[in-house]
N, C-alpha and C positions, 0 to 999 in steps of 0.2 A: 228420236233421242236415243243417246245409245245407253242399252243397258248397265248395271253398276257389276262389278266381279260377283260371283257367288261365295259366300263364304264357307270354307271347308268342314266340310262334315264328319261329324263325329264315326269311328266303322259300327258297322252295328253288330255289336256282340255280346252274348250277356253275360260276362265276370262276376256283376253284381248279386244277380238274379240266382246265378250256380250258388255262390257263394253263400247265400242266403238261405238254403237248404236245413243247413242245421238250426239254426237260430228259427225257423219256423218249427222245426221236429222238436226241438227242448222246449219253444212255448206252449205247443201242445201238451207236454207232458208237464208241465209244471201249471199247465191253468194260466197264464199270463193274461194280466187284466186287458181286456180288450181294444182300453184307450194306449195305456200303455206300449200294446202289440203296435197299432195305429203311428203313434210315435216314433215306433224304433225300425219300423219297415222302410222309410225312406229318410235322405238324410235332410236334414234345418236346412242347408243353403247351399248350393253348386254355383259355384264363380268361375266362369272362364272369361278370359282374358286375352292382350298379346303384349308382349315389351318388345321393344326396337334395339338394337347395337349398333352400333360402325365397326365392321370385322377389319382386323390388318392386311396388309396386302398378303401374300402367299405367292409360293414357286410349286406350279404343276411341273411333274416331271415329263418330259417331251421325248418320245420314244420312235420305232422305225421310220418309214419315210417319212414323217413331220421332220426329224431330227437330220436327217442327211443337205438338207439348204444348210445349217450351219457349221458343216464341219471343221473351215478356217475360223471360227470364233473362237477368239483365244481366251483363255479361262481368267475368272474374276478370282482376285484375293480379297478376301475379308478375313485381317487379323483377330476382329473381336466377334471370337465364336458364339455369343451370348445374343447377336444381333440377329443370328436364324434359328430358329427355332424348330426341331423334326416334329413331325405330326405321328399318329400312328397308321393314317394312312396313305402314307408317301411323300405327302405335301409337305412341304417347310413353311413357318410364319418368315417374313419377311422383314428386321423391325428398319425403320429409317436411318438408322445408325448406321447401318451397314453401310450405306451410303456416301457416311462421311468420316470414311478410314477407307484405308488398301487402293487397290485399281480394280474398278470398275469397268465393264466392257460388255454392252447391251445392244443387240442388234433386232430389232422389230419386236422388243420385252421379250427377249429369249439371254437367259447367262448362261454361262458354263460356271459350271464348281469346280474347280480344279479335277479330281479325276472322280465328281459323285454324279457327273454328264449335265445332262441340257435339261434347263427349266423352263417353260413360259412364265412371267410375270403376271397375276394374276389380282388387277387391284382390290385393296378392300371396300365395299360397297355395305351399304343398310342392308340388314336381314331383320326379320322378323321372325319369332318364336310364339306358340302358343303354350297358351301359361294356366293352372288351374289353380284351385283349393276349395276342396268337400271339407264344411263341417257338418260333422254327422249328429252328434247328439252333444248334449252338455249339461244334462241332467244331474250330474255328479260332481264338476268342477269346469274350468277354461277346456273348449277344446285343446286335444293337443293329436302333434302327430309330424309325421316326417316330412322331408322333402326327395320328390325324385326328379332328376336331370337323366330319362335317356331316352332314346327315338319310340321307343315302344309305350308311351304313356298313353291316356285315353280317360275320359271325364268316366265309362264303366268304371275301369280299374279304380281309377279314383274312391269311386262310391263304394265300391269293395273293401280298399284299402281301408279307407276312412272308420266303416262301420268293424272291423277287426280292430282298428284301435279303440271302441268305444267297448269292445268285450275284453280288450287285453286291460285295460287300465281298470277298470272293472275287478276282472280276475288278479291286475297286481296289487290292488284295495288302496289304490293312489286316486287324490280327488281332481279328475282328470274326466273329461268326455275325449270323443273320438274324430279327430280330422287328417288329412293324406293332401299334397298338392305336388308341386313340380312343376317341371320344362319340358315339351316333349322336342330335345338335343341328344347328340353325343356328345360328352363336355370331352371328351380324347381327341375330337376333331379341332380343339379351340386349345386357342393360348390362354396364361394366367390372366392376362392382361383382360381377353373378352370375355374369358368368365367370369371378373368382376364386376364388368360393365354388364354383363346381363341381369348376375345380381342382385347387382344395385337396381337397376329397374324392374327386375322382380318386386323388390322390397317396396321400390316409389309405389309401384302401384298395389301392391299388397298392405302398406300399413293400416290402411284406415277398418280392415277386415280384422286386423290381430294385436295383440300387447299381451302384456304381462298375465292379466287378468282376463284374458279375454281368447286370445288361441296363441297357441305357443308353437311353433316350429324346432325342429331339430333335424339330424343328419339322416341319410337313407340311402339310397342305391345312387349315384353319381355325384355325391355331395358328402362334405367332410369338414371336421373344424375350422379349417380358413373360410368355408363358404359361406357358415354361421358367424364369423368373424364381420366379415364383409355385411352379412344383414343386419347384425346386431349395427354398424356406423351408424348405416344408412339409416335405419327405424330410430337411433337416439341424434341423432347430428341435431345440435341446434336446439334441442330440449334443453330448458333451465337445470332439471334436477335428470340427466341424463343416464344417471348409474342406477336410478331407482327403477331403471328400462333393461337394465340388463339382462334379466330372465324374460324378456321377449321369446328368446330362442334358448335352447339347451342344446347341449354336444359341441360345446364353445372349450376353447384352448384352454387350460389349467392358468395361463397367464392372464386372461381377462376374463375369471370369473368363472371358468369350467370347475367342472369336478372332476377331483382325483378318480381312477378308475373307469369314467364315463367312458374311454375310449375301445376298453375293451369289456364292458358291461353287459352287452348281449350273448357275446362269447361265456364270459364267464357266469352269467343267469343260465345258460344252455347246461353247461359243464355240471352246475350244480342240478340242475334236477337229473344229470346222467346217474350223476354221483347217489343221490338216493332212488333211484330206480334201481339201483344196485345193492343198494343199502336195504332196501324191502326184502333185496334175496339173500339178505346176509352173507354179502358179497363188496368189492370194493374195484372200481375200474381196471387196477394195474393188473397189468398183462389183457387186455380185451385190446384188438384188434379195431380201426376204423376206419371210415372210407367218408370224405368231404368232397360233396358235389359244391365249385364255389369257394373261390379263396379271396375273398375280399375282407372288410371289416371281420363281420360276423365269420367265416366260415377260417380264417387265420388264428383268431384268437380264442376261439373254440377250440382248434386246434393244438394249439401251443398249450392249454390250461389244462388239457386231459392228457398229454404226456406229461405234462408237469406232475399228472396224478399217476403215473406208470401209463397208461396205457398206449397204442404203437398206431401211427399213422400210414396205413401200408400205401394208400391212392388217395390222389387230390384230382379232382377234372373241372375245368372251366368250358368256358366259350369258344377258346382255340385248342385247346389241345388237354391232355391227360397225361400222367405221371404214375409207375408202379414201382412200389419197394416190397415186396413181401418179408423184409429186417425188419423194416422200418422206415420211412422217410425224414431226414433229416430236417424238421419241420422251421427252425432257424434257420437255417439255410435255405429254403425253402422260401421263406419271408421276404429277404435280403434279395433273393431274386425278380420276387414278384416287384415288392415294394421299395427297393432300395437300389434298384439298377436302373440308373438312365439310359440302358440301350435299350430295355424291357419297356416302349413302348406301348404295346397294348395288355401291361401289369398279366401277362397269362403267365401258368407255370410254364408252358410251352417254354422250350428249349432247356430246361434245368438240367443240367447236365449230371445229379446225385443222384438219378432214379433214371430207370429205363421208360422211353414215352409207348404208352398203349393208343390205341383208335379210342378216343374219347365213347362209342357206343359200349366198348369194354368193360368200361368202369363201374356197369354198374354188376355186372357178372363176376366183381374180384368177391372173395371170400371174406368172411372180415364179419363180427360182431355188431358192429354199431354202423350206420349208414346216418350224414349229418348231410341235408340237403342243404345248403345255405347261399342257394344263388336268387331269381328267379322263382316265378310259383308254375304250377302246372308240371315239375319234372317230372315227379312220380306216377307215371297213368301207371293204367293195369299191365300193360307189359312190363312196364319197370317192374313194379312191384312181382309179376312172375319172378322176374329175373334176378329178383337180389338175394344175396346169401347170407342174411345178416340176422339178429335176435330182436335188434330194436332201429327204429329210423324215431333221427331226434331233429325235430326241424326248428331250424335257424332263419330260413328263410318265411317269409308271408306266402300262405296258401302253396306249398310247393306240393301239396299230395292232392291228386285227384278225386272226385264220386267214387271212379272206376277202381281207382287205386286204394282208396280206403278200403272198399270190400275185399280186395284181392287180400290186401294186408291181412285183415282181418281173418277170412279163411285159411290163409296158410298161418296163421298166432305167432305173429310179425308185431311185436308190441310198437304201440307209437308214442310218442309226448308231442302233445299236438302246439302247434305254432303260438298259441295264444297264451301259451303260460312257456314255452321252450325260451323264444325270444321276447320275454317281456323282462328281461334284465336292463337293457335302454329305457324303455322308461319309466322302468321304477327308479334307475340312479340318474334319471332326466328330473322325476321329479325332488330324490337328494339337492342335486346340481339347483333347480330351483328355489329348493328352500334357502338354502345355503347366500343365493343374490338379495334373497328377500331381507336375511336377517343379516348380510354381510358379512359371512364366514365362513370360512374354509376349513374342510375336515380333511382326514388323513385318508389315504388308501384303506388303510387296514381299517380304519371305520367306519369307510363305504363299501368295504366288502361284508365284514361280519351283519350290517344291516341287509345288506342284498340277498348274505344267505340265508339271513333266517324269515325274509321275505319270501324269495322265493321256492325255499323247500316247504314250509305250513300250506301257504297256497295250493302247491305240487301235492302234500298230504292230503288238502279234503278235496281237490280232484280228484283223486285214487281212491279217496274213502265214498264218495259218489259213485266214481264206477263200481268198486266192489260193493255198494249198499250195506256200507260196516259204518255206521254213525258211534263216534267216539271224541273225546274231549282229552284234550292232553296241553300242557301247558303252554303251546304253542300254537293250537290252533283247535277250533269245536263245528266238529261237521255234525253236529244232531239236527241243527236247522236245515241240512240243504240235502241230506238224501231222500230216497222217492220210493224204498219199499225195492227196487230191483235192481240187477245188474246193468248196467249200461257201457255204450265205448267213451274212451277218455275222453275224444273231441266232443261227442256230444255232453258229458262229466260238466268240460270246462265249461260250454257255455249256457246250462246249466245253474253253473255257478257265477257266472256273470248277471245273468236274467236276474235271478234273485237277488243279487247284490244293488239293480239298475230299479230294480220293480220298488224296491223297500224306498226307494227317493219319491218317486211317485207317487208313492201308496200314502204315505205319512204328509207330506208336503200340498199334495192335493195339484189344482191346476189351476191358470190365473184364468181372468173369464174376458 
């Protein structure tokens, strides 16, 4: 009999396990009830999964001797340019349209493009994807937590991911537990078209795990408001009372049910605890100097909001390439190239032509005040952290500082704002965005920010006042309950201040039997 396939195996790394570090060192130090400990060490439920697509056809580009058998093939027109589609790497989508306009001329599924050279034809076939979602805990409210689409995902990270949301929502005193899921794709390698179809069967086979009341999904690293759009269909299609589902998911368009600000809410949560990190020093951002590892969502609109407050963007670095202004970089322009140029491909600053490009290992060597990691976790090891010339690194990104790199920080008095209260502006205006579907209403910009800020600076206060062991009551926030008698670091501060926040449900509530 022959054998069945094996099915793909997780790598074996431990994301989780690293990550897990502080949240063991603050329970110690805080006494954490032991059942409690028990509960919060591993997560309620790990779902993997796979969903299926029909990809469209595609044009491999056809290069040296492959390409010299057709060099009498005489080139294809196709008038409606919207019918091929560039990839970012190299490929064209192919759509059938093309088919039926211009002169067509295909010899063994090889075309020419008029002068872009020789393709093979490459049909669309069934792909499969492997698909997750960690709910971590849910002590405090509906799980909630992002979604990620990119080739580096993994059911660790997952577990990782998951349990920071269950400290951030926590720490943003939103009635939220903590869940993480995703696609492990490149959605740059795919059309509109199969991103929704993957979606959607994400959704098909995720609904029965999540709702309103139950785990809430929102936007994360390869995923953005239309692809909440597309889930939210799929999860209400066919529902009697359909709009009462709309807070399924948050980070939804302003047009069905988003909230104002949500888009750039992480940014602008980041910005503000800069702003009173500054403000401690009776100080105020303008004229401070910064450097953004990561220009996507988070690491743009952070960007944009602290020049907006004076201060000057000198370096931005990505995946492909890096950017230096020692002026300033002109951070709207800057935007427009990433995100608003169709020839811009793989969305990198690369090639912006308003700044001089460095070797991306440079960037982290530019001089500069503030360092905003907001790509990817893991940038910051101990070399980085040798390496940076900065007063404070304010992370945007989940887990971007290393063990190694925390210490390093720490010895050379590199202040940090650590990821779990930096970027918890998403879903504290996740959970605004929620409220808002539940009662059916929409608020203003300026009422989703004045909320965010004074959300997130109190919180940001008895962080600080943890670390410094300065227990104080002021009309916005009373850290007497949560300090410990010593000084401590912020990361450890924040979760800290989670624990206690997560324990108190526990404690009072008791456990069912």
């Amino acid at each position: 009999m022959e054998e069945p396939p094996l099915l793909e195996r997780e790598p074996e790394t431990n994301i989780f396990g690293e990550s897990m570090a502080v949240f063991h060192a603050a329970a110690d130090l805080i006494g954490l009830a032991p059942r409690v400990r028990l509960e919060l060490e591993q997560p309620d439920y790990e779902h993997i999964f796979y969903v299926t697509a029909q990809l469209q056809d595609r044009l491999v580009p056809l290069r040296g001797e492959a390409a010299a058998a057709y060099e009498r093939l005489p080139p294809s027109v196709i008038p409606n340019r919207a019918a091929i589609t560039p990839l970012f790497n190299g490929k064209l989508i192919l759509r059938p349209e093309a088919l039926r306009s211009g002169s067509i001329h295909i010899q063994d599924g090889v075309i020419r493009l008029g002068d872009q050279g020789l393709y093979r034809i490459e049909p669309g076939e069934f792909a499969r994807f492997k698909a997750y979602r960690v709910q971590h805990n849910q002590a405090r409210g509906p799980y909630k937590g992002g979604l990620r689409f990119h080739k580096a995902v993994s059911l660790d990270l997952f577990n990782a991911l998951a349990a920071e949301m269950t400290w951030k929502t926590a720490i943003a005193d939103v009635p939220f537990g903590g869940a993480k899921g995703g696609i492990r794709m490149d959605p740059r390698e795919h059309s509109k078209e199969e991103l929704e179809s993957i979606s959607l069967r994400y959704m098909y086979r995720l609904k029965q795990l999540v709702g309103p009341n139950v785990d809430i999904p929102a936007p994360d690293v390869g995923t953005n408001p239309q692809v909440m759009a597309w889930l939210l269909r799929q999860y209400s299609d066919g529902e009697r009372e359909r709009h009462n589902h709309r807070g399924v998911v948050t980070g939804k368009d302003v047009r069905i049910g988003g909230s104002e600000g949500r888009a750039k809410a992480t940014g602008q949560g980041l910005a503000y605890c800069v702003e009173e990190w500054y403000a401690q020093r009776g100080l105020t951002p303008a004229g401070a100097r910064f450097i953004v590892q990561g220009f996507g969502n988070v690491g743009s609109a952070a960007a944009e909001i602290l020049c907006k407050m004076g201060a000057r963007c000198v370096a931005v670095q990505d995946a492909d390439g890096a950017v230096y202004d020692p002026n300033g970089i002109d951070v709207g322009a800057l935007i427009t190239h990433v995100h608003a140029n169709p020839q811009n491909l793989r969305r990198s600053v690369a090639g912006y032509g308003g700044a001089q490009p460095i070797a991306p290992d440079d960037f982290w060597s530019v001089d500069a005040d503030i360092c905003i990691p907001a790509a990817l976790g893991d940038a910051v090891t101990g070399d980085v952290a040798e390496r940076l010339e900065v007063k404070l690194v304010a992370e945007g990104a989940n887990r971007p500082t290393t063990t190694e790199g925390d210490k390093v920080l720490a010895e050379r008095g590199i202040s940090v704002i650590p990821d779990i209260i930096g970027n918890a502006g998403g879903v504290t205006v996740s959970y605004y965005e929620w409220i808002q579907n539940k009662r059916m209403e929409h608020w203003t910009e300026g009422e989703v920010n004045a909320r965010l800020e004074r959300a997130i600076k109190s919180n940001y206060r008895l962080i600080c006042d943890i670390a410094e062991d300065r227990p104080r009551r002021s009309a916005d926030h009373d850290s007497t309950g949560f300090v410990l008698g010593k000084r401590l670091p912020m990361r450890l501060a924040a979760m800290v201040l989670a624990l206690k926040r997560i324990e108190a449900h526990y404690m009072l509530e008791g456990f069912s039997q």
